[in-house]
Backbone as ProteinMPNN parsed JSONL, in Angstrom:
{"seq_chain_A": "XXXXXXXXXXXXXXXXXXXXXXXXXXXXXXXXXXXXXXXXXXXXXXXXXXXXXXXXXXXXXXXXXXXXXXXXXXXXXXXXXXXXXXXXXXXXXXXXXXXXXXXXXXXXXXXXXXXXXXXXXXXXXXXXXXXXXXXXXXXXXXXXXXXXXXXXXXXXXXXXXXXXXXXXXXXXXXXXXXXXXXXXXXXXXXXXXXXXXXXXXXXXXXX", "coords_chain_A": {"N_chain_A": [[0.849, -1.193, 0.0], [0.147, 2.367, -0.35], [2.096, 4.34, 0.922], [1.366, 6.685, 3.887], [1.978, 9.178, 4.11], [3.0, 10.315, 1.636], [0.99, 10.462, 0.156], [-1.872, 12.658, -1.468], [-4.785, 13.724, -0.401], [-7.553, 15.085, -0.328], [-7.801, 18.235, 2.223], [-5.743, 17.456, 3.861], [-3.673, 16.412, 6.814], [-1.817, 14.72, 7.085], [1.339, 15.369, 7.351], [1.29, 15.812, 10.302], [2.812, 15.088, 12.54], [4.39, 15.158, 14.53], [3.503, 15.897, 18.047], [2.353, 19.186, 19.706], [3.274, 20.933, 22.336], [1.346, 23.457, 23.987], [0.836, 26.169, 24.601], [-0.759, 28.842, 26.541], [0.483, 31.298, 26.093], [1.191, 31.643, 23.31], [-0.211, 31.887, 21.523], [-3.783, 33.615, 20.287], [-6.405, 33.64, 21.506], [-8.511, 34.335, 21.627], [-8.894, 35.815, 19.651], [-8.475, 33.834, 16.975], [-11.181, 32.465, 17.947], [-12.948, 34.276, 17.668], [-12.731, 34.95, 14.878], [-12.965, 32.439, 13.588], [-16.009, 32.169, 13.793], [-16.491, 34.571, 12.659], [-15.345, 33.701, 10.265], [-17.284, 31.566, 8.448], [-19.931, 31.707, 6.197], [-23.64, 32.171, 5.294], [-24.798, 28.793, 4.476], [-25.811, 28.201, 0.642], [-28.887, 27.543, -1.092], [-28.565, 25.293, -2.385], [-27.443, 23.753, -1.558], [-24.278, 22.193, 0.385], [-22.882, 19.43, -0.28], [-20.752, 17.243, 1.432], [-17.724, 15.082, 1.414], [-16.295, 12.702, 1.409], [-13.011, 12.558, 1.83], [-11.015, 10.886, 0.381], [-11.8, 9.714, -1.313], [-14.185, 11.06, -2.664], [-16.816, 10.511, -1.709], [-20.519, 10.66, -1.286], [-21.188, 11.696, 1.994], [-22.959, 13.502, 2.971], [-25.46, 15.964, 2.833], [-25.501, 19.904, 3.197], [-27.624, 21.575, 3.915], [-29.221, 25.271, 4.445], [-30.847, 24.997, 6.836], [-30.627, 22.791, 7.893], [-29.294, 19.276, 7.986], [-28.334, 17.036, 6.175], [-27.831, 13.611, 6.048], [-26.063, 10.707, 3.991], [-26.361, 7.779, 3.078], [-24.341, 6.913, 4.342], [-22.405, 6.723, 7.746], [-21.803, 8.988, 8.803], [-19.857, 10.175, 11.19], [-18.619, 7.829, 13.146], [-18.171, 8.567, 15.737], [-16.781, 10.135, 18.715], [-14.034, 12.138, 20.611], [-12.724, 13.725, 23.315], [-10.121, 13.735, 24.247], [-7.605, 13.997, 22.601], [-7.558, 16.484, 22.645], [-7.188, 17.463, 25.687], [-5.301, 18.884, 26.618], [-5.763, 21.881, 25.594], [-8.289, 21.961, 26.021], [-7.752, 22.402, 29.258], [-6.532, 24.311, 29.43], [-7.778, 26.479, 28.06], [-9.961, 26.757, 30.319], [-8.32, 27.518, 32.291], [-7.296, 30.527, 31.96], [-10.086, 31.034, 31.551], [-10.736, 31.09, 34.405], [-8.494, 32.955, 35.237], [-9.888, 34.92, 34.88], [-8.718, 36.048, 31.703], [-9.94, 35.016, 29.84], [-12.875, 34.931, 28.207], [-15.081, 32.629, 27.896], [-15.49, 29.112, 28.467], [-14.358, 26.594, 26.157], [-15.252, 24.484, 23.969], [-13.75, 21.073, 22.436], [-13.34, 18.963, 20.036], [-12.544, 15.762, 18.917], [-13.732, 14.158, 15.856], [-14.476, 10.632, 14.41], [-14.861, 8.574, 11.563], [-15.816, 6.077, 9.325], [-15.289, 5.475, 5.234], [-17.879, 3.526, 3.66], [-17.634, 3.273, 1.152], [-14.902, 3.118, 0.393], [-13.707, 2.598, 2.226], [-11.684, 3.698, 4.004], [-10.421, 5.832, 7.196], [-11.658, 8.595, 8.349], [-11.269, 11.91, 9.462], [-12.483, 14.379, 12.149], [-12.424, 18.202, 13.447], [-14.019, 19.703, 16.116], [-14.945, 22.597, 17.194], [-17.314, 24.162, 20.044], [-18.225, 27.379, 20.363], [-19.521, 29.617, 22.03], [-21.211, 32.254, 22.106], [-22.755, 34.464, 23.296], [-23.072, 34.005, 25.866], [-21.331, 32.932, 29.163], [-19.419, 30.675, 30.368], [-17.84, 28.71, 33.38], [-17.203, 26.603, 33.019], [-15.851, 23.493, 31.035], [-17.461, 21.114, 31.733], [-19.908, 22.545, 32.132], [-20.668, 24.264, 29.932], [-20.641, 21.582, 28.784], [-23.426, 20.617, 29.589], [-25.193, 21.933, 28.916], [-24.875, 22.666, 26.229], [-25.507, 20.331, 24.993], [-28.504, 20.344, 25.526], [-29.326, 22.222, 24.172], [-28.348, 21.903, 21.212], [-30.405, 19.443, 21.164], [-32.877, 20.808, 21.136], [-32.735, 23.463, 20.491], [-32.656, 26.213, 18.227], [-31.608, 25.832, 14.504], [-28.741, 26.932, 12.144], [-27.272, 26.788, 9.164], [-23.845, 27.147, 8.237], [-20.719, 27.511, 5.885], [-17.642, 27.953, 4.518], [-14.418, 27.963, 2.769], [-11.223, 27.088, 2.581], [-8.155, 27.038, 1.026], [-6.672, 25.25, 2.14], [-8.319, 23.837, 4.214], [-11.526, 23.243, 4.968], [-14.598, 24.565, 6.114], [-17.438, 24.017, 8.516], [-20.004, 25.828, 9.588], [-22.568, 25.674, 12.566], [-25.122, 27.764, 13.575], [-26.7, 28.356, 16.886], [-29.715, 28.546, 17.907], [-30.875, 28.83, 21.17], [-32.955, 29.287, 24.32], [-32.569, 31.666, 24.163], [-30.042, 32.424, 24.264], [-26.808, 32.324, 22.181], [-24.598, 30.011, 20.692], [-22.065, 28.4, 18.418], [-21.271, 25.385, 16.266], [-18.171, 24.959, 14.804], [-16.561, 23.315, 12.744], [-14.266, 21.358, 10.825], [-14.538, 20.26, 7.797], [-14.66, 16.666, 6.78], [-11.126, 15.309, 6.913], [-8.48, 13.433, 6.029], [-7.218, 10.776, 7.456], [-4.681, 9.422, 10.003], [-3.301, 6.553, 12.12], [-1.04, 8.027, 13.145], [-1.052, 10.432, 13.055], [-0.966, 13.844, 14.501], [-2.917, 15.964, 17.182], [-2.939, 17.77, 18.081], [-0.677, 19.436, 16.452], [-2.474, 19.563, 14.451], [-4.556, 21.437, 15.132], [-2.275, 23.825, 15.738], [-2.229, 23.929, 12.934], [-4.439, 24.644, 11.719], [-5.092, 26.941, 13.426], [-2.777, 28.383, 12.415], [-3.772, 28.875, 9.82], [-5.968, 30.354, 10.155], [-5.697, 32.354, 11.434], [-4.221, 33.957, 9.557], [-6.325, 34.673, 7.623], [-7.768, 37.337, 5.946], [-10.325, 38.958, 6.736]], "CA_chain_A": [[0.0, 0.0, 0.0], [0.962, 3.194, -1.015], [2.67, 5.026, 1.981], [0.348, 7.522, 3.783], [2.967, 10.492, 4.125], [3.511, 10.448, 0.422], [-0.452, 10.473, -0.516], [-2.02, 13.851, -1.369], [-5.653, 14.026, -0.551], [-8.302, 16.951, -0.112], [-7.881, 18.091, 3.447], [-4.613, 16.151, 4.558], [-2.878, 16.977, 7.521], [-0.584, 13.888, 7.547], [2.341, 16.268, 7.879], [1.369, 16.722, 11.438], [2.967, 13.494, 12.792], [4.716, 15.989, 16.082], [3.182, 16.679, 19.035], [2.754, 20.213, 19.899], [3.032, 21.627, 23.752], [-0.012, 24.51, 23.583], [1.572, 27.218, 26.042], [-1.544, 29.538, 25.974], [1.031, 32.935, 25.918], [1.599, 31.736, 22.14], [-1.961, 31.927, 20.548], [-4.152, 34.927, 20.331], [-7.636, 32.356, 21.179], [-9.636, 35.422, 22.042], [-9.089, 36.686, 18.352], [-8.563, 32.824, 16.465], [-12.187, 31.874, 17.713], [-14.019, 35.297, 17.194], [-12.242, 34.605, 13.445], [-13.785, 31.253, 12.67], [-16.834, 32.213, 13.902], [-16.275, 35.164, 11.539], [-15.149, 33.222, 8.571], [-17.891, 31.314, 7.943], [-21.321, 32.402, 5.799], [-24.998, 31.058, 5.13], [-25.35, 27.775, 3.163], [-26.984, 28.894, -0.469], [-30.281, 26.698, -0.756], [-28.991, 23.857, -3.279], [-26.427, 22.904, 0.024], [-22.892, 22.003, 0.078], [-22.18, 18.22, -0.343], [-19.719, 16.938, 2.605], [-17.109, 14.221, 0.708], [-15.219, 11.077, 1.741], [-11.544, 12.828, 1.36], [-9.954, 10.144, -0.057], [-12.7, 8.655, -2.973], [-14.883, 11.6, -2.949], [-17.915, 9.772, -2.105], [-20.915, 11.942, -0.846], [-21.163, 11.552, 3.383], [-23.879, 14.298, 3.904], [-25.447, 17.535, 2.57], [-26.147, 20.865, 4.161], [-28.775, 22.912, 3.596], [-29.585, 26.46, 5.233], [-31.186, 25.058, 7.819], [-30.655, 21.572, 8.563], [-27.825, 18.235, 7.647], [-29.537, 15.503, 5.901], [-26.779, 12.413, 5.69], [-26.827, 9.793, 2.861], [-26.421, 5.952, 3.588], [-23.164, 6.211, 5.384], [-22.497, 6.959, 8.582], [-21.059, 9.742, 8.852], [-19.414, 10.257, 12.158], [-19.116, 7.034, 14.214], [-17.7, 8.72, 17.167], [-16.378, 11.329, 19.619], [-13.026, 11.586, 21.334], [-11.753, 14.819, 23.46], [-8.849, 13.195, 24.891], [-6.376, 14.689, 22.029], [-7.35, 17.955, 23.981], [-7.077, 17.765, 27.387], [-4.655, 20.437, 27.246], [-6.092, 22.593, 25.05], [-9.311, 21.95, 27.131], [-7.585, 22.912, 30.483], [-5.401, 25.848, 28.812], [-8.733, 27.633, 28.092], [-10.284, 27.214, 31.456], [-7.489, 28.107, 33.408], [-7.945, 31.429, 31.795], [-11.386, 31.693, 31.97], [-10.472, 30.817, 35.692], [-7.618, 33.836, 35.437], [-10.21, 36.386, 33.92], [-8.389, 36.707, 30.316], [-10.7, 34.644, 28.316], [-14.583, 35.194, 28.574], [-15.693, 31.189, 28.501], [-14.662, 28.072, 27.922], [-14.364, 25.933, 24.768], [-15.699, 22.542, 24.015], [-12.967, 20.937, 21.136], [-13.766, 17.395, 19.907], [-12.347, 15.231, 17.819], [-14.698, 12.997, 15.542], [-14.077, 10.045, 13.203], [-15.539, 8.026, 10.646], [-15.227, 4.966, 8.054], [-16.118, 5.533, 4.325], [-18.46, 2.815, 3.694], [-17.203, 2.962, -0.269], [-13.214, 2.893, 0.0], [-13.298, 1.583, 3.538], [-10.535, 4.835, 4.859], [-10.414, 6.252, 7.759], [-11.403, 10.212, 7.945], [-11.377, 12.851, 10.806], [-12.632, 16.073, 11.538], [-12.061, 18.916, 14.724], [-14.864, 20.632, 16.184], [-15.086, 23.723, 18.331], [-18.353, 24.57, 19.89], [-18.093, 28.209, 21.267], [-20.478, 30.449, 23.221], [-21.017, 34.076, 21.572], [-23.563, 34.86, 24.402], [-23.018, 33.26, 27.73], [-20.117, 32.87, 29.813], [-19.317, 29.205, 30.687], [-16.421, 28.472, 34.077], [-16.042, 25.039, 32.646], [-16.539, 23.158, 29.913], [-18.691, 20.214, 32.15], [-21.329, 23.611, 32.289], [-21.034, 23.641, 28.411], [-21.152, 20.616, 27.743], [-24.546, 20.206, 29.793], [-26.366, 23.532, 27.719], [-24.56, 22.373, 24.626], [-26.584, 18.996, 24.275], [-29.75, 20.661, 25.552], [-29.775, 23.231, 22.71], [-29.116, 20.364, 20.162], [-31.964, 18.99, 21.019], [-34.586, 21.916, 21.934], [-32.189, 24.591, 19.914], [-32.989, 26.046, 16.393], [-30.159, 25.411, 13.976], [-28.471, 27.721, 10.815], [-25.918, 26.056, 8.636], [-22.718, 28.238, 7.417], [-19.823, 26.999, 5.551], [-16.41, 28.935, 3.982], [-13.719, 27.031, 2.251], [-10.16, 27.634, 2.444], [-7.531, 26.637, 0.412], [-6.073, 23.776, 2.927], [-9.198, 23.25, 4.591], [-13.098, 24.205, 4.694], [-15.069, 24.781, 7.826], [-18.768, 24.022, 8.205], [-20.696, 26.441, 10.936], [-23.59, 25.407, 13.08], [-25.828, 28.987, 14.577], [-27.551, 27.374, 17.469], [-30.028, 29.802, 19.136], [-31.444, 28.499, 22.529], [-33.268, 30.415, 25.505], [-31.741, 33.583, 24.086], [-28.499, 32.13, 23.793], [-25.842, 31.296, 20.951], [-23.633, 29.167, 20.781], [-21.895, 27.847, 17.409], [-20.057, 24.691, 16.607], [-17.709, 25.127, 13.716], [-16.172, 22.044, 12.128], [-13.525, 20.729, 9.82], [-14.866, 19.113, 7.163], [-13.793, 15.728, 7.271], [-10.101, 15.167, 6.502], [-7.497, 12.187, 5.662], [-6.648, 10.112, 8.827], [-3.761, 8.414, 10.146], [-3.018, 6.725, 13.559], [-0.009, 8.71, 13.023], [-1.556, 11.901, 12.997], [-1.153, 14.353, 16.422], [-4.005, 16.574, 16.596], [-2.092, 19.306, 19.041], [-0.262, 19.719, 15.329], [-3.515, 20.03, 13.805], [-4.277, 22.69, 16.009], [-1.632, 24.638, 15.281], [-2.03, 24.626, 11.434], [-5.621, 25.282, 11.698], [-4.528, 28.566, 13.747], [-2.091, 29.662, 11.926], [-4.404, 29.477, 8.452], [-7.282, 31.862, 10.175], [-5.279, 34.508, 11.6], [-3.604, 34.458, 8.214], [-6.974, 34.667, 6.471], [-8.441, 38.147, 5.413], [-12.254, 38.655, 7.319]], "C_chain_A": [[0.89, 1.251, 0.0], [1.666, 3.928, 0.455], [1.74, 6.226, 2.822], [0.919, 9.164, 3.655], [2.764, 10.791, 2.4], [1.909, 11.192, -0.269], [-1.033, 11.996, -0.814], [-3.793, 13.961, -1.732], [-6.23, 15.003, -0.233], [-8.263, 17.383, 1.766], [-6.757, 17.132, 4.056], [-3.66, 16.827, 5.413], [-1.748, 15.7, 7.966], [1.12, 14.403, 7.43], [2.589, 16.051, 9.458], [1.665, 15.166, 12.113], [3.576, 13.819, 14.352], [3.715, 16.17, 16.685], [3.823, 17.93, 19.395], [2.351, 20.447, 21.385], [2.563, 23.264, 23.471], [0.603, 24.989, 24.917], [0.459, 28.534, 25.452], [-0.999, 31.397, 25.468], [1.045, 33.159, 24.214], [0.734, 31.961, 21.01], [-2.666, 33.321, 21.464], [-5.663, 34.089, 20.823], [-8.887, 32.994, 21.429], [-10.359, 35.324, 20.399], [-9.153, 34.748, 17.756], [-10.254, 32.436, 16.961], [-13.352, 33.081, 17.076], [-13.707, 35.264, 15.424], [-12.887, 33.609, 13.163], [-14.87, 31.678, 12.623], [-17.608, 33.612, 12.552], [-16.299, 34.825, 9.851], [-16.278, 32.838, 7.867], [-19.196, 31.811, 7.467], [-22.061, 31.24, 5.571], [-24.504, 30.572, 4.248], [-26.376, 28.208, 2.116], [-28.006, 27.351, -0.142], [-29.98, 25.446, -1.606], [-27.836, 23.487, -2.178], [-25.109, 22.924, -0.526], [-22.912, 19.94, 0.465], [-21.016, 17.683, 0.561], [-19.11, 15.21, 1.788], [-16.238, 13.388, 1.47], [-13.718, 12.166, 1.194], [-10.77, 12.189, 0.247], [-10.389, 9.706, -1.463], [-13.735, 9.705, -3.343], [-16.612, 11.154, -3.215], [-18.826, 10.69, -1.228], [-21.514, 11.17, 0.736], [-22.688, 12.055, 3.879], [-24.492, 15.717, 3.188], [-26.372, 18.423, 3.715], [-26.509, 21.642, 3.584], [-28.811, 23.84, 4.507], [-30.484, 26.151, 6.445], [-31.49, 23.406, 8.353], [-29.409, 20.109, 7.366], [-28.911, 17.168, 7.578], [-27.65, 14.265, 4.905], [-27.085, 11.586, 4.87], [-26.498, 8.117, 3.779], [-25.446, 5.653, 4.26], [-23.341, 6.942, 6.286], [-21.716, 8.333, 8.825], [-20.255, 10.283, 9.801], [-19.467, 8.641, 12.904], [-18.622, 7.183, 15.99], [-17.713, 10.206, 17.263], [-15.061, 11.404, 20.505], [-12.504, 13.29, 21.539], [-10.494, 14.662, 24.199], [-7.163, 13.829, 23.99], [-6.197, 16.064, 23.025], [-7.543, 18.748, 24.783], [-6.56, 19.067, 27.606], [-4.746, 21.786, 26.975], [-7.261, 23.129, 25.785], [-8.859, 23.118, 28.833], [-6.44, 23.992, 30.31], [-6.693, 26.481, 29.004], [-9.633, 27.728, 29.717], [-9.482, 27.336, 32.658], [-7.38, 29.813, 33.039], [-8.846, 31.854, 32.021], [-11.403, 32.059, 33.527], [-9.495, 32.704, 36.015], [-8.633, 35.191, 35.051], [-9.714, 36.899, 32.417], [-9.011, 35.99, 29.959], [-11.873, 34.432, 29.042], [-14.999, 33.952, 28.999], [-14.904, 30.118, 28.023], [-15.331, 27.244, 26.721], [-14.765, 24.339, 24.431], [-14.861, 22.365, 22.398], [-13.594, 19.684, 21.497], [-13.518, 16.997, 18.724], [-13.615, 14.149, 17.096], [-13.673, 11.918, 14.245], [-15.076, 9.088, 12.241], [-14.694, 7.061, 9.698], [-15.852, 5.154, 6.889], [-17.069, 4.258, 3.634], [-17.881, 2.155, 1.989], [-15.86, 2.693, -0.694], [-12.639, 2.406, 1.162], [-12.012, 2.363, 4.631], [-11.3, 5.38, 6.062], [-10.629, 7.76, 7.653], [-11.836, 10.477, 9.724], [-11.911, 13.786, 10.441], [-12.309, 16.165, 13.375], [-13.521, 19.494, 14.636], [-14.627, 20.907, 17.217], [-16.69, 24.171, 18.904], [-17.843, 25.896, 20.909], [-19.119, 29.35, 21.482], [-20.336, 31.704, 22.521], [-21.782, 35.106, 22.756], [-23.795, 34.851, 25.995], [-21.796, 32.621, 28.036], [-20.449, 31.191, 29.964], [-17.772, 28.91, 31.411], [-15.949, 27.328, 33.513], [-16.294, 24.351, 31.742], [-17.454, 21.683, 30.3], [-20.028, 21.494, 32.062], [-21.835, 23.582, 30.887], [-21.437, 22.905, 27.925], [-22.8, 20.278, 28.023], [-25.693, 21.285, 29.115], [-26.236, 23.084, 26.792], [-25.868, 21.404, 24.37], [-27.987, 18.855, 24.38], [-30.265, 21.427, 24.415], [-29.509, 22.156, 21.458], [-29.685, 19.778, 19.839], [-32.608, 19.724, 21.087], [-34.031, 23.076, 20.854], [-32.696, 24.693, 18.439], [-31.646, 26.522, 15.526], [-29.864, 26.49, 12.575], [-27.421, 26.598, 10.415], [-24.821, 26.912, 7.881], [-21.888, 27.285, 6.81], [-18.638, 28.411, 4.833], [-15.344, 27.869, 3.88], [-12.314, 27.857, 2.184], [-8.924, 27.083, 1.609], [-6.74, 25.301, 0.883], [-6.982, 23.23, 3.878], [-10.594, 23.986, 5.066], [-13.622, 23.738, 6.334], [-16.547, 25.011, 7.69], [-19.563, 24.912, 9.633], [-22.18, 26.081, 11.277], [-24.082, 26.776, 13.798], [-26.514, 28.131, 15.317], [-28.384, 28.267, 18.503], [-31.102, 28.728, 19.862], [-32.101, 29.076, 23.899], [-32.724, 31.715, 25.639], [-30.372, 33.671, 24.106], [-27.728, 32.162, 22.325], [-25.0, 30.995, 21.175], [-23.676, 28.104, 18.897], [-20.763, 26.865, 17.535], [-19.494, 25.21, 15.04], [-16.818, 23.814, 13.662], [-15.429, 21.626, 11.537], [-14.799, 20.351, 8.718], [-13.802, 18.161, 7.09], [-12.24, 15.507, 6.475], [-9.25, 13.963, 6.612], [-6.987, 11.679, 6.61], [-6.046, 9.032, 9.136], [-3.722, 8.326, 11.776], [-1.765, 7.364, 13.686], [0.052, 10.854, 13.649], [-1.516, 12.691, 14.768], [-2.329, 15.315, 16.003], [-3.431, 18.367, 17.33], [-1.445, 20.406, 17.607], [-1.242, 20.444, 14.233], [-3.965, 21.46, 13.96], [-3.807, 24.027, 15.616], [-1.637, 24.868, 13.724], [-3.37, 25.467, 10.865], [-5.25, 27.117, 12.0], [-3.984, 29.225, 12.866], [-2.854, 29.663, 10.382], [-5.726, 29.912, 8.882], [-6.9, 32.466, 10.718], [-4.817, 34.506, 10.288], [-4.729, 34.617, 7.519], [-7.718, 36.084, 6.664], [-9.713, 37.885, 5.608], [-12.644, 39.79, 6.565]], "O_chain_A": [[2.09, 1.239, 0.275], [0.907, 3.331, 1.218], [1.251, 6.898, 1.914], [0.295, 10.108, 3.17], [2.187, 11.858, 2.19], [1.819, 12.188, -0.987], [-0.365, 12.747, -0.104], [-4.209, 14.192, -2.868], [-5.572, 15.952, 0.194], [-8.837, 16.576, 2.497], [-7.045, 16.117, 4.689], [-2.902, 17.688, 4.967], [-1.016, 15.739, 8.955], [2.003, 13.545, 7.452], [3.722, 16.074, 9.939], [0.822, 14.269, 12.15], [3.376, 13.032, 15.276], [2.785, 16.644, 16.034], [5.034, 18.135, 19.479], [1.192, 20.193, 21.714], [3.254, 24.099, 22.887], [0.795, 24.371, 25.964], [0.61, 29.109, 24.374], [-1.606, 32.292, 24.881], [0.96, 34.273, 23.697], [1.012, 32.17, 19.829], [-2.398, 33.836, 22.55], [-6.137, 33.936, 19.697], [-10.005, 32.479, 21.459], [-11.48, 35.019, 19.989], [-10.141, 34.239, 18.285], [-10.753, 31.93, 15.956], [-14.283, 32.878, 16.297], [-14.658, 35.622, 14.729], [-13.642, 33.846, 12.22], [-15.253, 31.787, 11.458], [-18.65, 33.615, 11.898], [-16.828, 35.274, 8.834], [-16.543, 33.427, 6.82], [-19.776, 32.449, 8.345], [-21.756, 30.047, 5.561], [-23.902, 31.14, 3.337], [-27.526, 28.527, 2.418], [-27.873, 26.461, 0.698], [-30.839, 24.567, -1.677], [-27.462, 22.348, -2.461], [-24.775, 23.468, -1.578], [-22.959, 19.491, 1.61], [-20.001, 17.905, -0.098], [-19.919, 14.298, 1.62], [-15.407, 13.905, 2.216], [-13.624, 12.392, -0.013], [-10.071, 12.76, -0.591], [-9.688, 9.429, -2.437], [-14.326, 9.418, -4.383], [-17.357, 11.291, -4.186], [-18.258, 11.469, -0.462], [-22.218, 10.165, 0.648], [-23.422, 11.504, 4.699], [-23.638, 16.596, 3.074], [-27.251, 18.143, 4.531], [-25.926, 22.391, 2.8], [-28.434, 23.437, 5.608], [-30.873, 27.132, 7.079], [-32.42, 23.018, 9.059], [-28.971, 20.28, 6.228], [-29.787, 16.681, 8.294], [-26.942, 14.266, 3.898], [-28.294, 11.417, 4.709], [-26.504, 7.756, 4.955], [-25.314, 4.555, 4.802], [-24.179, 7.838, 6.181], [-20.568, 8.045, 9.166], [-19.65, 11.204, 9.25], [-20.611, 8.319, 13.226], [-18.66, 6.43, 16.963], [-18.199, 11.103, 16.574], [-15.066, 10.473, 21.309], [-12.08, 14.017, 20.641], [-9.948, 15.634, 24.722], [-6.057, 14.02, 24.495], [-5.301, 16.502, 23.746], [-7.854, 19.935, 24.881], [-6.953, 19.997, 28.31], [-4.209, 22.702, 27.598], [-7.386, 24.3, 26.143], [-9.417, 24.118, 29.286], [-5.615, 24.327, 31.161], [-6.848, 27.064, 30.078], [-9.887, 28.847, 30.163], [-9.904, 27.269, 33.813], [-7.388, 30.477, 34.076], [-8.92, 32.929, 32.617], [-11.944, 33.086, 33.936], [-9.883, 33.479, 36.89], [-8.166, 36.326, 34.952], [-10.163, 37.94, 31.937], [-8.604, 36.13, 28.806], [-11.976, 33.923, 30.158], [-15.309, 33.81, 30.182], [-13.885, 30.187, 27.334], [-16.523, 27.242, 26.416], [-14.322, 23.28, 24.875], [-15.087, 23.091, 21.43], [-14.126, 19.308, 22.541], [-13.95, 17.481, 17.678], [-14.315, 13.445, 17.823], [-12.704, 12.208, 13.543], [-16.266, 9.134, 12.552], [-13.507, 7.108, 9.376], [-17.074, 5.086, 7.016], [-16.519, 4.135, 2.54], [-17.755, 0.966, 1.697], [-15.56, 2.193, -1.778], [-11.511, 1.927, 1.282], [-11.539, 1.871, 5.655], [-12.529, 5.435, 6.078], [-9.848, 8.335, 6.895], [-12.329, 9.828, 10.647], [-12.056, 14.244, 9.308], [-12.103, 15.295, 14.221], [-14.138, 19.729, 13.597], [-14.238, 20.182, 18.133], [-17.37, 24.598, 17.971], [-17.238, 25.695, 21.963], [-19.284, 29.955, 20.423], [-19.2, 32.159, 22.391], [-21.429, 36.257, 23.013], [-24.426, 35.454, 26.863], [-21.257, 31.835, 27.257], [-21.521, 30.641, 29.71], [-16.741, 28.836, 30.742], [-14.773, 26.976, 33.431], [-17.446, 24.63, 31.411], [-18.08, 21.129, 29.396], [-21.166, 21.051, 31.907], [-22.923, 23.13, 30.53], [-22.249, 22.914, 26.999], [-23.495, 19.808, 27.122], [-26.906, 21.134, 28.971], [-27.252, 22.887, 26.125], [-26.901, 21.656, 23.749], [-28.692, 17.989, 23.862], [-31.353, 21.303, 23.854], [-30.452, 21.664, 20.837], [-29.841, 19.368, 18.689], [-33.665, 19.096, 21.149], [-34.947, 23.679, 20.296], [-33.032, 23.788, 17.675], [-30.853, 27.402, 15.865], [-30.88, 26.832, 11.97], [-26.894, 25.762, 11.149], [-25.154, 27.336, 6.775], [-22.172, 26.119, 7.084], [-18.951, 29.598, 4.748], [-15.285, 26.97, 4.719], [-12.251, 29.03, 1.819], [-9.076, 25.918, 1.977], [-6.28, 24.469, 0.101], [-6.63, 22.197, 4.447], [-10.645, 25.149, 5.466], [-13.232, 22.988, 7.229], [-16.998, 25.912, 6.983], [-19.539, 24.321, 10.713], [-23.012, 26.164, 10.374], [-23.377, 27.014, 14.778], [-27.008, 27.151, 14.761], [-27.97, 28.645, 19.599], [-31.916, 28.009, 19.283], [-31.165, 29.327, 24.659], [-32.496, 32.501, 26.559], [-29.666, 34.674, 24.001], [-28.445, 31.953, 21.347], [-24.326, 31.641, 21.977], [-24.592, 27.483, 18.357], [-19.768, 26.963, 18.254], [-20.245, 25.755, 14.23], [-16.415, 23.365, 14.735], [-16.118, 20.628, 11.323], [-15.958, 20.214, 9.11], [-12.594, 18.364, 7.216], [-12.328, 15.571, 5.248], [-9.494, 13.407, 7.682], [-5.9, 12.225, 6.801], [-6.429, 7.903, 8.832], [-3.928, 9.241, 12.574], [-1.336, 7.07, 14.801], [0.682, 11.771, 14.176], [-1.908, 12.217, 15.835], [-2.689, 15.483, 14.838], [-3.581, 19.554, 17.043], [-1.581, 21.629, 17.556], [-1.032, 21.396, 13.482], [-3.808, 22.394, 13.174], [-4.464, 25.014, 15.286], [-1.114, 25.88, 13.257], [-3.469, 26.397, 10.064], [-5.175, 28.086, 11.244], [-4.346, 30.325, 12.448], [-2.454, 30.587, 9.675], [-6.638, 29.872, 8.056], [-7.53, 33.518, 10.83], [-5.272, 35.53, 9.777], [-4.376, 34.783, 6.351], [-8.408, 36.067, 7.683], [-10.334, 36.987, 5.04], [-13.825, 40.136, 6.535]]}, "name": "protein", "num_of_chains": 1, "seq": "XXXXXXXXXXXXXXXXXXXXXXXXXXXXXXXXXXXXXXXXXXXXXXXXXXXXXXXXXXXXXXXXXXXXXXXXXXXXXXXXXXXXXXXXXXXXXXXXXXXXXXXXXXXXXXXXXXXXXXXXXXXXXXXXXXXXXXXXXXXXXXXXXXXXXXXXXXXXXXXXXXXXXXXXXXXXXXXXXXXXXXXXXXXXXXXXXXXXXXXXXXXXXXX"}
């Protein structure tokens, strides 16, 4: 099989094979999340198509106001264990007074049902409206407005990787997740790395 380093699919961060130590003095995370949340615009009405990376097979489309999946699965998980530290970087701030709330990150993954690969994605869900000390407080609002919440769909595409936005208004709240679309996955892969490339291509991007 072909090597996975070598391979060059849509969305591929198999570069990122280092672990990175997240020292919060080195990121701006005030400005990097008010930016994603920035980047992305409404879904037009014929949707955006969500693709298998590797075979380009179709996962999911999004419409302006709701995600209708096709026959595969499209997520079969959840895992925030890549970042713990990313996790307890932002609420030791929130804790210090420099950053307003805390951040819910989460890795997801998936199998393409048609080429049988592995894909990933990152998601951020962050708070535009309401403070949050920890992200157990988050996470227990988050999954109430998921269910009870009414939903927008954004997207914005970038040249090394596109980003799908969820508006989620709730009891007078918002709170948006923003997303990867899914990308090329190796057990190789660090996600701390990820991280960092994500960052540094939305402060570099023109709002």
């Amino acid at each position: 099989m072909e090597d996975f380093i070598s391979r060059n699919y849509r969305y591929d961060f198999s570069m990122c094979s280092e672990p990175i130590e997240l020292v919060a003095d080195d990121y701006n995370l005030t400005e990097f999340f008010e930016r994603l949340v920035g980047l992305v615009e409404p879904v037009g009405e014929d949707g955006i198509t969500v693709e298998c990376p590797y075979c380009g097979a179709p996962l999911a489309v999004i419409y302006p106001d709701r995600l209708e999946e096709t026959d595969q699965d499209l997520y079969l998980g959840e895992e925030d264990e890549p970042f713990t530290d990313l996790i307890e970087m932002i609420e030791e701030l929130v804790k210090e007074g420099k950053f307003r709330t805390a951040i819910e990150v989460i890795q997801r993954s998936g199998e393409c049902k048609k080429c049988g690969n592995t894909y990933a994605a990152l998601k951020f869900v962050i708070p535009t409206t309401t403070n949050f000390d920890s992200v157990e407080e988050l996470r227990d609002f988050y999954a109430e407005a998921l269910e009870k919440g009414d939903k927008e769909y954004y997207y914005r595409e970038l040249p090394d990787v596109a980003f799908v936005g969820t508006r989620i208004l709730y009891n007078g709240e918002e709170l948006w997740e923003i997303e990867t679309l899914p990308f090329a996955y190796d057990e190789n892969i660090e996600f701390t790395c990820v991280f960092q490339k994500l960052y540094d291509m939305v402060m570099a991007e023109e709002l």
